[in-house]
N, C-alpha and C positions, 0 to 999 in steps of 0.2 A: 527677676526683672530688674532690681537695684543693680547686679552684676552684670547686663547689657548696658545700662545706663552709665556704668563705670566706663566701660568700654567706646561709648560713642567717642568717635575722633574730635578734636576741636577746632574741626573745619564748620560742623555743625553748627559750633557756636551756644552750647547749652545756657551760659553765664548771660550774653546778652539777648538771648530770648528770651530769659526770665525776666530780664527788665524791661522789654517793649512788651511781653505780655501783661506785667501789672502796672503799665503806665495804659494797655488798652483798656485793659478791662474794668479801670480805676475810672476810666474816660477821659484822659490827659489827653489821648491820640485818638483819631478816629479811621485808622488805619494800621494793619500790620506789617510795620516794614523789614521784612526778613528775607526780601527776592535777593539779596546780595549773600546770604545763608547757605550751605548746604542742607538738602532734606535729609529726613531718615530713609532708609529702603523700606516697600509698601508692608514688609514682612515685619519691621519694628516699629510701623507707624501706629499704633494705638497703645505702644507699652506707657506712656503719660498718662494716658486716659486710666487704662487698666491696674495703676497705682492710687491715680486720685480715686477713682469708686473703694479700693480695698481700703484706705484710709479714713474715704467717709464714714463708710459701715466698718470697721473696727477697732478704730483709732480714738480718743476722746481730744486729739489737737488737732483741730479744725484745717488750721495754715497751714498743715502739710500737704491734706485735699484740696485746699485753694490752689496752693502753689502747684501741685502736679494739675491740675486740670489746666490753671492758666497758661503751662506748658504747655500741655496737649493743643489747644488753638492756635498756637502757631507754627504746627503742623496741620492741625485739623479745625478751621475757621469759622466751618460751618455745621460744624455738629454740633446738631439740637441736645442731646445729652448732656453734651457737655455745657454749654450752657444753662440748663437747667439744674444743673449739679452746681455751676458754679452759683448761680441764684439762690438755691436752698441750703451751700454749705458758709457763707456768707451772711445770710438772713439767719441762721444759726446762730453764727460769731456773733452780731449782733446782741442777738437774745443774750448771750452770755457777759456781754459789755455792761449792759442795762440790768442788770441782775447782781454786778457785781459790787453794788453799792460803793466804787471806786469814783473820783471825781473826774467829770466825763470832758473832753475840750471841746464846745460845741463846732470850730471852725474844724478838727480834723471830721466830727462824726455826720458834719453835713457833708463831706468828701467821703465817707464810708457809704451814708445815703445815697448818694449817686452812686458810686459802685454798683450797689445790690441794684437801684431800681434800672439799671442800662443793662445787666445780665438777664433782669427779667422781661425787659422790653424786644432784648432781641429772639431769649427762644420763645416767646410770646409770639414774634411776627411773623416766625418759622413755623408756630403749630398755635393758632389760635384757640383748639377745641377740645384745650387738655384743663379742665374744670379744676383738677387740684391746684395747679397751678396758678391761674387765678385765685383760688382760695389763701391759698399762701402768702400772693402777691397783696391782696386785700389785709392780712391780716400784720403783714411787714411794714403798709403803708401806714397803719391804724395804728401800730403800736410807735412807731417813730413819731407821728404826730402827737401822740399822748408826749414821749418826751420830749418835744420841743415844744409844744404848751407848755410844761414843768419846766422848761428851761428858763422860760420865758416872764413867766409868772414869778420864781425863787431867785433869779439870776440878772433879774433885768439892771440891777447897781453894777453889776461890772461887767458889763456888754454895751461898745460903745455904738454909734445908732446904724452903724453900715452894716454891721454884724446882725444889730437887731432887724434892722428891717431884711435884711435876708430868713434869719431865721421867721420871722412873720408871713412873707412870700412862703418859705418854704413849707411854713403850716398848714395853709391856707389848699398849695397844691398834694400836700399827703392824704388830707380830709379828701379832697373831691377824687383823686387815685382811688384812695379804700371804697369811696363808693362806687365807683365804674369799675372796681374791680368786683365788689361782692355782687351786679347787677349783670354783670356779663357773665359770672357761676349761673344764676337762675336762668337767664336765656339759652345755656348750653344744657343744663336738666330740662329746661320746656322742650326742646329741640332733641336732643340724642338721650334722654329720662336716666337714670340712675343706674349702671351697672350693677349687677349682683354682686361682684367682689367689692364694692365701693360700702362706705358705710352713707347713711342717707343723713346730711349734717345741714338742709335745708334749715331747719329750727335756727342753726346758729348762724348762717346766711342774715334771714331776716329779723336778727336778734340784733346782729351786729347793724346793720342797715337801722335800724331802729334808734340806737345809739347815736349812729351820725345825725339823722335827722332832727334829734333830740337836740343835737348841739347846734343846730345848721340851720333849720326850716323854720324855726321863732312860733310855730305848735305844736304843741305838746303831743294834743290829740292826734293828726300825723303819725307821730314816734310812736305813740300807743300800739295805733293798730298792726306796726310793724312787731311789736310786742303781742297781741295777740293773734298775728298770723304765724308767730314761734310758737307759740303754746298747741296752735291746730294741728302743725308739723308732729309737736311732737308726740300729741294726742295720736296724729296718723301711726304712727310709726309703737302703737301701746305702752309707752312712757304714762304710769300713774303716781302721784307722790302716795308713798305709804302712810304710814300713823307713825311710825318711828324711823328716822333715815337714822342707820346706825353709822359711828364716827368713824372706827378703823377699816371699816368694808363696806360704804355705800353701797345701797342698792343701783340697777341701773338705771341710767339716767334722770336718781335723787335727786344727786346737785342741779345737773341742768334744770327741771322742773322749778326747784329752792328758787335757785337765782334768778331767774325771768319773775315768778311771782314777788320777790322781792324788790326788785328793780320796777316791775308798774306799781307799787306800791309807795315804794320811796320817789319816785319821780312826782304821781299825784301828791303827793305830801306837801314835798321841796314845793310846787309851784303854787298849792294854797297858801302856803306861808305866807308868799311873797304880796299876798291879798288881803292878811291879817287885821292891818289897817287901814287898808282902802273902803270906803262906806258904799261904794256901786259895789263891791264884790267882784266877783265870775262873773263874764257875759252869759247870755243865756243858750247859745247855740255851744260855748266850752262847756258849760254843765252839764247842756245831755250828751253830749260826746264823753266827758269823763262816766256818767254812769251809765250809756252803754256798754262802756269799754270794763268796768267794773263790775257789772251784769256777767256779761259775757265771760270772764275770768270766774268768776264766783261759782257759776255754774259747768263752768267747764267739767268736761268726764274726766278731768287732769287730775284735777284740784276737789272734786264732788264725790266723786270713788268711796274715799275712805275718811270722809268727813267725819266730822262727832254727831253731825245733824245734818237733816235736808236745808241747803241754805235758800233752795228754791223760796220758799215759803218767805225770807227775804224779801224779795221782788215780787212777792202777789198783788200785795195793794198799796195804793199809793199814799204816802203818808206827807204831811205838812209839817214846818217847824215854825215855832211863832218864836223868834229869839232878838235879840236884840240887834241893831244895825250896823253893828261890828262885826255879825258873823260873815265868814268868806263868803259862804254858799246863795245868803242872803233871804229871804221870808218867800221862797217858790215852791212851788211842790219836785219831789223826787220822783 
């Protein structure tokens, strides 16, 4: 296929269709103007496409799959593949930028942002009911807004305020992306339910949604129960934590179980803290929410399995604390 590719004439114009392709797909254009172009004949019209997929999967340089697929569209504009290829080998590159403990430009990587999120918008608009994709898209938007938080928080002395306030705006709309994108996976499982080949990754759906709310909703309790609608999931799905998760070969789905226990853990914490010295405490409609929600976790068949003890026994009766009026919880019964 590289030796047809030599061969194309350069009436085609190879050279500058690579550049109106990654000024479209960049979103510079909102248009691809190549009617003044020669096509390929229908017989070597998918040889782009069928370089950038072998690239994906066998290649570890991303930009070479970029680049052959971004050629393919302007042959072929509206292939949903190919846009989906170009959304996920992009949202890759990504991944590896953020990874690279390199110092990041924030004005180019909100331009790489657009990129990814205009690849995902369009084969998104082409095929609404493709749930990984969404999954993907949610989890691209959630991770970019983590670093432009970090940007924003470590960086804010040399960032002057147009930049800032772009990057603020920008934060602002990745949070609320990542949640209508993880909300539109669960409406497409309620609706067309979970293939057999699919793995069932609902737990981390409403795990991740949980997160958001955590940062977004201003209660706590909210975000909990997205946290214990994970642990139900994965409860569905026979996920028990063992007695020992061993380190070089976790059992399956240890960690997952570990970390959501962890996380409603350290969340109720962080947010007592913040009650330490206040003399009202917790209200009292947040207190039984936190120990429902701590009930409910404690007994889970998640977490109760393979306990040391019945923690039921915990929660049989109800017990009072006569403590001082600095405690967060305050002198009510549990």
């Amino acid at each position: 296929m590289r030796r047809m590719v030599a061969l194309i004439p350069a009436k085609v114009g190879i050279s500058e269709r690579r550049t109106i392709a990654q000024q479209f797909v960049q979103g510079k254009t909102t248009k691809l103007k190549v009617g003044h172009l020669h096509k390929l004949p229908s017989y070597a019209r998918d040889v782009f496409y069928l370089l950038g997929d072998y690239a994906f999967k066998n290649s570890t340089d991303l930009g070479k799959s970029i680049d052959y697929y971004a050629m393919d569209l302007t042959f072929n504009p509206k292939r949903y593949d190919t846009w989906a290829a170009l959304a996920l080998s992009q949202a890759s590159k990504m991944d590896k930028r953020l990874n690279s403990c390199l110092k990041l430009n924030p004005v180019k990587m909100l331009s790489y942002i657009g990129a990814v999120e205009n690849c995902f918008k369009r084969c998104l608009d082409m095929n609404d009911g493709n749930s990984n994709l969404w999954i993907e898209f949610g989890n691209f938007s959630y991770n970019m807004h983590s670093y432009v938080s970090r940007t924003l928080k470590n960086n804010s002395e040399d960032i002057n305020i147009e930049l800032f306030e772009k990057l603020e705006q920008k934060k602002e709309e990745l949070m609320t992306s990542a949640l209508r994108n993880y909300e539109k996976t669960l409406s497409i499982f309620e609706k067309d339910g979970i293939s057999e080949d699919d793995v069932d990754e609902r737990w981390l759906i409403h795990y991740m949604i949980g997160k958001i709310k955590e940062k977004t909703s201003g209660s706590l309790v909210i975000s909990l129960k997205s946290y214990v609608t994970s642990t139900q999931c994965l409860q569905n799905i026979g996920a028990v934590l063992p007695k020992k998760v061993n380190y070089n070969s976790p059992q399956p789905l240890s960690l997952e179980t570990l970390e959501i226990y962890y996380r409603i853990h350290a969340s109720v914490l962080k947010y007592l803290a913040r009650y330490e010295t206040n003399e009202a405490g917790v209200d009292l409609a947040t207190r039984r929410g936190l120990y429902d929600v701590m009930r409910t976790v404690q007994l889970s068949k998640v977490y109760n399995t393979n306990a040391q003890e019945d923690k039921s026994a915990r929660f049989t009766n109800k017990r009072r604390r006569t403590v001082s009026g600095n405690d967060v919880l305050g002198n009510t019964e549990l």
